[in-house]
Phi, psi and omega in degrees: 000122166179166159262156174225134171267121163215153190170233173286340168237170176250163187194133157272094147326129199268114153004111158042026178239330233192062188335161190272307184315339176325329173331297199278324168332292173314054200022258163060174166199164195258165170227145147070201198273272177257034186237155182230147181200125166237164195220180196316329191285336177272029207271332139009271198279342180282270208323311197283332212277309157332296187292341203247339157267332165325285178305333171279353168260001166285319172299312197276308192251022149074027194196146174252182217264014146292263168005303186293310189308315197293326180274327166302346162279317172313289174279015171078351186339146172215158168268027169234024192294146192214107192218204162274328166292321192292305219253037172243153163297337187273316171275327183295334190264339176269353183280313205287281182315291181313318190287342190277317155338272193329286182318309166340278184305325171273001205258320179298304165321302210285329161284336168310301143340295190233154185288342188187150198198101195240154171193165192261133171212174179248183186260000000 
């Protein structure tokens, strides 16, 4: 069960955390029904939007969303993980901010790499 972005990167839209529009956030622009593509000129608008969420996420939980990743790895964490650390409002809003993260960051990577970058995902 997920939804997915494949093309030039492969993406898991992360489980009950992470609208497919999170896409558009990065500049880029759509074609056709469910495709999306960005090329150099848009490495700007990736770069500033990436930094600008780094920062509300730093801001708001105090701590950053390298830190958060090494301990959801550390601890097996998911975004359906279901605990006591897990079963708050305060981690469900740092799961929604890493995924637009997450997502940033291979959208960055994957235009640095190639001059253009298209992919398909679903809704």
């Amino acid at each position: 069960m997920g939804r997915y972005v494949s093309g030039d990167f492969e993406y898991k839209f992360w489980f009950a955390t992470q609208p497919s529009i999170d896409i558009e956030l990065f500049g880029g622009h759509g074609y056709e029904t469910h495709n999306w593509v960005w090329d150099k000129e848009d490495l700007p608008t990736i770069q500033s939007t990436l930094k600008k969420f780094e920062k509300i996420f730093k801001k708001r939980f105090r701590i950053s969303v390298h830190v958060f990743f090494k301990k959801m790895g550390k601890k097996g964490y998911t975004t359906s993980s279901n605990d006591k650390e897990t079963n708050t409002k305060k981690w469900k809003e740092m799961c929604r901010l890493a995924s637009i993260i997450s997502l940033g960051r291979i959208i960055l990577e994957s235009v640095k790499e190639k001059d253009n970058v298209d992919v398909c995902f679903e809704v």
